[in-house]
ZAMARGU-4260 file (C-alpha; in steps of 0.2 Angstrom, whole numbers, plus 5000, padded with zeros to 4 digits):
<rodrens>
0) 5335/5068/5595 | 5328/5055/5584 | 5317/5049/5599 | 5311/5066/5599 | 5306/5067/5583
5) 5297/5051/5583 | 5287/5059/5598 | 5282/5072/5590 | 5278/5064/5574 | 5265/5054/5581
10) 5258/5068/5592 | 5255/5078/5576 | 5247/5064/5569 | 5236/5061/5584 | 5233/5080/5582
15) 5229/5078/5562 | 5218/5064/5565 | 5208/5075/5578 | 5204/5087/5569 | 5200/5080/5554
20) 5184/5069/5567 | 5177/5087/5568 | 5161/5095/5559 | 5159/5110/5568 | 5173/5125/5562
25) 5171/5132/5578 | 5177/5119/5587 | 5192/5114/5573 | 5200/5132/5576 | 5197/5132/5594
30) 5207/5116/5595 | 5219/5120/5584 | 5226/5136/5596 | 5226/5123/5609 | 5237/5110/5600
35) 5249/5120/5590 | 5257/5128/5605 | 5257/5110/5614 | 5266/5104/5598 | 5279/5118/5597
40) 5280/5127/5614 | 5275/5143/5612 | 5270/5153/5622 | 5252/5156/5613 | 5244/5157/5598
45) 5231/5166/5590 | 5218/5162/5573 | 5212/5177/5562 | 5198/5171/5551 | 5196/5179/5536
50) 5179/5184/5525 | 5177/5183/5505 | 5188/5200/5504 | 5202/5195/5515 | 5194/5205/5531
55) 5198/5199/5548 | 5180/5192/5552 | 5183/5182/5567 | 5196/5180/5578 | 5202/5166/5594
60) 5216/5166/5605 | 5224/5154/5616 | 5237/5155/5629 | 5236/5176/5630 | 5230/5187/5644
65) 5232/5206/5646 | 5245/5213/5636 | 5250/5201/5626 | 5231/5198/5623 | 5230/5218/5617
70) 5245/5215/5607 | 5240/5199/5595 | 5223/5208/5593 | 5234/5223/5587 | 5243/5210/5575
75) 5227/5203/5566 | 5225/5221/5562 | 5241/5227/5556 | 5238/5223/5537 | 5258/5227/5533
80) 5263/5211/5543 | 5248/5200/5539 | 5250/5202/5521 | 5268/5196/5523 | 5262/5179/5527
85) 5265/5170/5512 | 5251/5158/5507 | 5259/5143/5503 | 5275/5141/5519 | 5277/5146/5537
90) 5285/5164/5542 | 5298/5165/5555 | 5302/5180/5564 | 5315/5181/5575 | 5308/5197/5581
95) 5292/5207/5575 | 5300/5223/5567 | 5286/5238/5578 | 5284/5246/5557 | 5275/5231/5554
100) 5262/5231/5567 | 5260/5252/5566 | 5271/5256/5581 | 5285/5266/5584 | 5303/5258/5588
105) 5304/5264/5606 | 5285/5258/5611 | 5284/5241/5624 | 5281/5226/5615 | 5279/5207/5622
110) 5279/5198/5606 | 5299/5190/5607 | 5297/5181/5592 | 5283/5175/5579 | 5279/5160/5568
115) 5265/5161/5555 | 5257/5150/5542 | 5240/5153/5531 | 5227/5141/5531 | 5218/5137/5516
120) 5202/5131/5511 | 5199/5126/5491 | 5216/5139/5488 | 5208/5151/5495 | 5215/5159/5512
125) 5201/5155/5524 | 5213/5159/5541 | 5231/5166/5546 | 5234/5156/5562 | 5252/5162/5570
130) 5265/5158/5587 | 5273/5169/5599 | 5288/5170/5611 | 5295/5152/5610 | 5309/5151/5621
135) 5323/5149/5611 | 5313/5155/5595 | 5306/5144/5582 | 5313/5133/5570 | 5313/5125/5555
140) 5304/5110/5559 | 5290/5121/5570 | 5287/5128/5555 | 5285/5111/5549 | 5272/5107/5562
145) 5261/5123/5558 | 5262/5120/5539 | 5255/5100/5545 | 5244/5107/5557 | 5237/5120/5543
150) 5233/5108/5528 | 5224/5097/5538 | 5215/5110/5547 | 5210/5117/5529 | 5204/5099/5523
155) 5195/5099/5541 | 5187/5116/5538 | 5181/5111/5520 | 5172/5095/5525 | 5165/5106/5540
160) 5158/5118/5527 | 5152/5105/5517 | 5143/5097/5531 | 5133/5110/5533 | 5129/5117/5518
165) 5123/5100/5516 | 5112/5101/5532 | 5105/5120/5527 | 5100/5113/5510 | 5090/5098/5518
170) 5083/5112/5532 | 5079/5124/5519 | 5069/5109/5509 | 5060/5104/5523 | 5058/5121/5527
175) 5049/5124/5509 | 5042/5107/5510 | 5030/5112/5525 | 5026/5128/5520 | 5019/5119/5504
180) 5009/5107/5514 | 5003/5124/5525 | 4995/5132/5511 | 4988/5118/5503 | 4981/5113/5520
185) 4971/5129/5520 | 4982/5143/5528 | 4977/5161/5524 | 4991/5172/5514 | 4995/5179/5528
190) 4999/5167/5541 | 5010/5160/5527 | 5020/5173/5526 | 5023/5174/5544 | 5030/5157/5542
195) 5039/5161/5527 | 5048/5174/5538 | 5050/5162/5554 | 5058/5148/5544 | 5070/5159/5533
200) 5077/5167/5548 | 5081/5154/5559 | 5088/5140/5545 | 5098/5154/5537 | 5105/5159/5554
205) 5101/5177/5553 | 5095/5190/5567 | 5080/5194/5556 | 5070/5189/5538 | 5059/5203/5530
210) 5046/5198/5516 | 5048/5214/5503 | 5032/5214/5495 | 5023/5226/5478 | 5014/5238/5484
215) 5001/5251/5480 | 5011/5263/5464 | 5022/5248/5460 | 5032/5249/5476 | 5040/5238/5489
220) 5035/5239/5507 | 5040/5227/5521 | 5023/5218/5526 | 5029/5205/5534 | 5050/5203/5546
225) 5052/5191/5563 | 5066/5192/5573 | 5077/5207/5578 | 5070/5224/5573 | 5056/5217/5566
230) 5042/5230/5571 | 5055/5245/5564 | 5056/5235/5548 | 5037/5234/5544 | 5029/5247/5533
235) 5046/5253/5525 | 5046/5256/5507 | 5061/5251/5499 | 5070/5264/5484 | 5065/5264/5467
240) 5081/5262/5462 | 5088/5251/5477 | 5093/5234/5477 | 5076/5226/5481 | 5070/5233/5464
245) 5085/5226/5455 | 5084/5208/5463 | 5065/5207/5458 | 5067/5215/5440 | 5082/5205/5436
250) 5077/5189/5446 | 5096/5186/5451 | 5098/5187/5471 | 5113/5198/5481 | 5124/5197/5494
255) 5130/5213/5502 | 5145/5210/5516 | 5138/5223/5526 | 5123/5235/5526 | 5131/5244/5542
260) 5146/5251/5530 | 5138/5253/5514 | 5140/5270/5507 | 5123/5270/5495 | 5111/5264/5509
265) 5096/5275/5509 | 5085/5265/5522 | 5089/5269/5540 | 5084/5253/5547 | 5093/5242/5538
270) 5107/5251/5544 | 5108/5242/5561 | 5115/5226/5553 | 5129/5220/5545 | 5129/5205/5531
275) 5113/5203/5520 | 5105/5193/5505 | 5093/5197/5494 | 5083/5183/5488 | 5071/5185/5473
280) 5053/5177/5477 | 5049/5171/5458 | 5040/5157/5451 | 5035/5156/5430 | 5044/5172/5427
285) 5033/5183/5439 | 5040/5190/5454 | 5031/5189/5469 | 5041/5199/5481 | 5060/5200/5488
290) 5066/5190/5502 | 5077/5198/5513 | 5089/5189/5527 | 5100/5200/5537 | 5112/5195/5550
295) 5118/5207/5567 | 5133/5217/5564 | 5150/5207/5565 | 5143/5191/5560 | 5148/5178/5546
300) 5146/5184/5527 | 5131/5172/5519 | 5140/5165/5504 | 5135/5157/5487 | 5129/5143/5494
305) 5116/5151/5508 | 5112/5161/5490 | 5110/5145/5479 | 5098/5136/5494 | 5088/5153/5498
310) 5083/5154/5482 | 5079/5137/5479 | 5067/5141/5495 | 5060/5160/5489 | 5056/5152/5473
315) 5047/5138/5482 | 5038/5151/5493 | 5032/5160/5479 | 5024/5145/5471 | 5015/5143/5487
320) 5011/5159/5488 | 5002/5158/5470 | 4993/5144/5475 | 4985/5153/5489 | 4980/5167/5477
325) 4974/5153/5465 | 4963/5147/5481 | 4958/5165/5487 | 4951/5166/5469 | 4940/5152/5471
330) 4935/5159/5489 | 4930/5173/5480 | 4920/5164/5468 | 4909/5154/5480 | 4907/5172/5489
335) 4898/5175/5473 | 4890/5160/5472 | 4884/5161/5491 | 4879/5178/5486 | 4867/5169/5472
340) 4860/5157/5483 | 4857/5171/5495 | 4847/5180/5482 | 4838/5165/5477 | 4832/5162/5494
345) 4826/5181/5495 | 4816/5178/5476 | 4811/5158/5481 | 4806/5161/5500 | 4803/5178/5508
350) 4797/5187/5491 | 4785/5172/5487 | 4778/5172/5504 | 4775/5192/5503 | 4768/5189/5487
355) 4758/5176/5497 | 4753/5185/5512 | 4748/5199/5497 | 4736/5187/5491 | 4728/5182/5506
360) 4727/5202/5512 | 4718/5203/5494 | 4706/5189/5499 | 4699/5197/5517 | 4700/5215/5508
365) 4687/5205/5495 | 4678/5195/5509 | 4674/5211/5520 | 4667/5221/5503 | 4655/5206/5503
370) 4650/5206/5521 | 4657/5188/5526 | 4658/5184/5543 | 4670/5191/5555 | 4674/5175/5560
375) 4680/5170/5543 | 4691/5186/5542 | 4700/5183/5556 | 4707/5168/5551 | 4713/5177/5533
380) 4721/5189/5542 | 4730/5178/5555 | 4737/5167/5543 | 4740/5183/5533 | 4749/5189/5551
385) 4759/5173/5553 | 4764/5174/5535 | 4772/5190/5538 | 4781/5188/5554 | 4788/5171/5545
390) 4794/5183/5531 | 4801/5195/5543 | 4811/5180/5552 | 4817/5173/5536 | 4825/5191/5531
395) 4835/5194/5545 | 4843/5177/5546 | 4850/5182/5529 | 4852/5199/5530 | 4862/5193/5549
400) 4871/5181/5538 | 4876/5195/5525 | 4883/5206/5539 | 4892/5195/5549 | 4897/5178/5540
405) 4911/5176/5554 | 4901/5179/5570 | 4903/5164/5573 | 4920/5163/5573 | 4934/5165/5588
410) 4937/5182/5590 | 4956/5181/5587 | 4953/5172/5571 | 4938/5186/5567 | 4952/5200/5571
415) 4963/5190/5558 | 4953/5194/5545 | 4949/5210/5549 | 4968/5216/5548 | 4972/5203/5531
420) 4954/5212/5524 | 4964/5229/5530 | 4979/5226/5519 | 4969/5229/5504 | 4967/5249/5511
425) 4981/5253/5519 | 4994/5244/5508 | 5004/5235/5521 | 5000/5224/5533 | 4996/5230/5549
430) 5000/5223/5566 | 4990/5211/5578 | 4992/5209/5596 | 4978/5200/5606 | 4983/5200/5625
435) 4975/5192/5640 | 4981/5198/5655 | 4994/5204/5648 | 5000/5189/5641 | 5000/5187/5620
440) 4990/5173/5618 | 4994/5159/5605 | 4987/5159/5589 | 4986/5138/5590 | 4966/5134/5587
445) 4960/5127/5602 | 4974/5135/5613 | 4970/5135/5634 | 4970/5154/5633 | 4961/5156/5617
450) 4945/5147/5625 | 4948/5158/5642 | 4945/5174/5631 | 4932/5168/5622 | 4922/5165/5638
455) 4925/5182/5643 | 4919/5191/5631 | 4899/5191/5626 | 4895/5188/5607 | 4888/5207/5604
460) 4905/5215/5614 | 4916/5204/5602 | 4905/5212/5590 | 4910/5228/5595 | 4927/5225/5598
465) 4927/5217/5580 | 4921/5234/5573 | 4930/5245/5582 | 4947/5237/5574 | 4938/5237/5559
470) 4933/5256/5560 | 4950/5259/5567 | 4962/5250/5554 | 4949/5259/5540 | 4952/5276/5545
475) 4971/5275/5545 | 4970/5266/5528 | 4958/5285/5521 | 4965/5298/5531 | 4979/5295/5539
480) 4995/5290/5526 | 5002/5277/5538 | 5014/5266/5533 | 5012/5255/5548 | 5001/5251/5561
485) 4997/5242/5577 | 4982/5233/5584 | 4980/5229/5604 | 4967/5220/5609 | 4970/5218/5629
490) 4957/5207/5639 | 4957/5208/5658 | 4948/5196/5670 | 4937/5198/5682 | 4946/5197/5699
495) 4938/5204/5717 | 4948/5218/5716 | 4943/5223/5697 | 4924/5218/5687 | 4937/5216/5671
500) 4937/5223/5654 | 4943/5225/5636 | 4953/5237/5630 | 4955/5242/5609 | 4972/5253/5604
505) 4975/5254/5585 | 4990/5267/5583 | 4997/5273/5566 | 5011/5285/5561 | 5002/5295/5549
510) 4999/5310/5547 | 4988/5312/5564 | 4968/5316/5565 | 4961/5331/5555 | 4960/5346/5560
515) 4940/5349/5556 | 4933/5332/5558 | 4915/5331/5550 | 4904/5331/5562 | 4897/5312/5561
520) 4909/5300/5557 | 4914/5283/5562 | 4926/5290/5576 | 4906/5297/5586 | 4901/5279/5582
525) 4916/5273/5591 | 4912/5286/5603 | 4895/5278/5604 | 4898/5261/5606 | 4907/5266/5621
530) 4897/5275/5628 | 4883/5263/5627 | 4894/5251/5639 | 4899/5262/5649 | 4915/5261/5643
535) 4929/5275/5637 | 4935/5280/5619 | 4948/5293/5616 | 4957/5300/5601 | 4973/5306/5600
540) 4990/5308/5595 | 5001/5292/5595 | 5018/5289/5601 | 5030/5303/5599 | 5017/5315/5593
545) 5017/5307/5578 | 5003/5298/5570 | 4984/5292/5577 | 4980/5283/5594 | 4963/5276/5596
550) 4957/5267/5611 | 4942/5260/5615 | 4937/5252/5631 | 4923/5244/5640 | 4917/5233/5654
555) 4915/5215/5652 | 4900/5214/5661
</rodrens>
């Protein structure tokens, strides 16, 4: 007997000394229903993990198949006999009495007996892990075992927790780090927030990461969301009174266990996922926007520590954020300043050379009144001629210049300004996709399939395909009320069974085309430019009914 004990003494202790090697939670519980029955001989065992509020949250078996499977899932539900695990020592049943699981005393059961112990983290009950059908039943020093096996599985949870919120907190300072280095590198606003969203979703762990931003009226809209959902999310504006409004106000984030249950939810979408944090994007007492992570329904609750390091990063994102509006300022100031030079150059070059070219005109007007010879005329007006036609050339290089300063530009990175110039109108920020043959091509400059499209497309049809976005994204952003919309730009390649072609769709959910258009408007130039490439344009209703459809197409040749 003594022998035995020893035995199983030093199995514990090799089980102990496992478990506490491990930094994944996962892997500690999974290994913990593999060695308690191996310590005690049960039959099998099962782990309830528990959330903040003592909800069953996640839940691993070991030993059970078909019935007896059904029934230990039935037990992690049956509050009347979890809560009669005490915290602190093991519970024995001899049998499971069927009031204590919600079943009636004649109803089939395959649990014999049943052994029980709480495992804590930081005294707090993080799992209920518990035995069945032990032949003989279980004892007193079973419950020994489990009580072991349960204190070191708590210190081994604890150290796993703390692992990783040490590793989230270096991810979510790299994270910030790079998008610092981004922005000061030269990033547009936009792109950052792309990123933004990117990196908040997949170091937080969640399904989807939405950027809430202020809005035309003093609203929140989400401009910017990656990951599951995300295309439903953009354009939604966020209640007055909801929590996006109090987060930023009051510059304190949230955590909410579970948008799918949450009785005051007013915005549908949202209503597809379960936990979510609210993370206010502040920086000098001015708030920039709400962060928002949201993870899938039935997935671990974010905690105070995934609150603590996503706002340590919102906060961080917002300064970058101000420092791109800070260097959008001075944009816009050597705009103005280029505009000055621009009109020097009209005042110091092409006026002074009419002014010129007048003078000369003045000369042969005088010379013909005194009779000089033709001869001699000629050469005043030829110069006078040339003078001109120098004039002419030096007017439209600027005036070129003033229309188009991104001509030269590739056309993705020319259809990327015209949906950031876009946001200005519409109030959110409308979606691009650039395909060729029907692949999305990567935004990466100097990227394979961003120099194929470039050679497909001639510089006056990028001009058009520029201006139909352009025309398109401006007429949902005065007529049509959207709150989101879409830009497709599809390339095609010439093959011997097709000459190849573009194709323009910008789709909002507006309120659809009016009733009595005028009779020119930018739609008939639309209509125009097709029509001079012997291409297609159409105007319509978009999916559902609802909203505006344009498409533009056109031959590349």
């Amino acid at each position: 007997m003594a022998g035995r004990r020893t035995q199983t003494e030093s199995e514990l202790l090799s089980a102990v000394v496992a478990l506490s090697r491990r930094l994944d939670i996962t892997e500690v519980l999974r290994q913990l229903a593999q060695t308690a029955p191996e310590l005690t001989g049960a039959a099998a065992a099962a782990i309830s993990v528990l959330d903040g509020r003592g909800i069953d949250e996640r839940f691993y078996t070991h030993g059970a198949s078909g019935g007896l499977a059904a029934q230990l899932d039935e037990f992690r539900r049956a509050m009347a006999l979890m809560a009669r695990i005490p915290p602190h020592e093991p519970l024995i049943l001899d049998e499971v009495p069927p009031s204590l699981v919600g079943r009636s005393d004649e109803a089939p059961t395959l649990v014999r007996n049943f052994l029980a112990v709480a495992v804590r983290v930081r005294h707090i009950v993080f799992a209920h892990v518990y035995l069945v059908n032990k032949p003989g039943g279980f004892t007193t020093q079973d419950g020994e075992i489990m009580a072991a096996l349960a204190t070191a599985v708590g210190v081994a949870v604890e150290n796993a927790q703390l692992y990783q919120a040490s590793q989230r907190r270096e991810s979510w300072l790299a994270a910030g780090q790079g998008i610092t280095t981004m922005l000061l590198s030269g990033a547009d606003e936009d792109e950052a927030l792309n990123v933004i969203a990117t990196q908040a979703r997949q170091v937080a762990g969640a399904a989807t990461a939405a950027l809430i931003l202020p809005s035309i009226g003093g609203q929140l809209v989400v401009e910017i969301a990656a990951g599951r959902g995300a295309n439903a999310l953009v354009g939604t504006r966020m209640p007055a009174d909801g929590r996006s409004h109090t987060v930023l106000a009051e510059g304190i984030g949230m955590i909410v266990d579970s948008l799918a249950g949450a009785y005051t939810l007013r915005v549908s979408a949202l209503r597809e996922f379960g936990p979510a944090l609210y993370a206010p994007m502040r920086t000098s007492g001015r708030g920039v926007g709400v962060m928002l992570l949201l993870r899938d329904r039935g997935a671990a609750s974010f905690d105070q520590a995934d609150l603590t390091t996503a706002e340590s990063f919102a906060a961080q994102a917002a300064l970058a954020l101000v420092l791109a509006e800070a260097r959008h300022a001075q944009d816009v100031s050597a705009m103005v300043s280029e505009r000055g030079r621009i009109a020097r150059d009209l005042h110091d070059l092409a006026i002074q050379q009419l002014f010129a070219t007048g003078m000369r005109l003045e000369s042969a007007r005088r010379e013909a009144a005194a009779g000089v010879a033709p001869q001699g005329l000629v050469k005043t007006l030829t110069a006078a001629l040339d003078s001109i036609d120098s004039t002419v050339r030096e007017i439209r290089a600027i005036v070129s210049h003033l229309r188009n300063p991104t001509a030269d530009e590739p056309i993705a990175e020319r259809l990327s300004h015209e949906a950031s110039a876009a946001r200005a109108l519409l109030g959110f920020a409308p979606s691009l996709v650039l395909l060729l043959d029907g692949t999305a091509l990567a935004s990466a400059p100097g990227d394979a399939a961003n120099a194929a499209a470039e050679e497909l497309l001639t510089s006056s049809l990028a001009d058009d395909v520029v201006a139909v976005v352009r025309e398109g994204l401006s007429n949902a952003g005065r007529h049509a009320s959207a709150s989101s919309a879409t830009v497709t730009v599809a390339l095609e390649s010439p093959t011997a069974a097709r000459p190849g072609g573009v194709t323009v769709q910008v789709e909002d959910d507006g309120v659809g085309l009016p009733l009595k258009p005028t009779r020119r408007s930018g739609l008939a130039n639309l209509a125009d430019r097709a029509a001079a490439r012997d291409g297609a344009f159409a105007a319509g209703p978009g999916r559902g009914g609802r909203g505006t459809k344009l498409e533009w197409s056109a031959p590349l040749a």
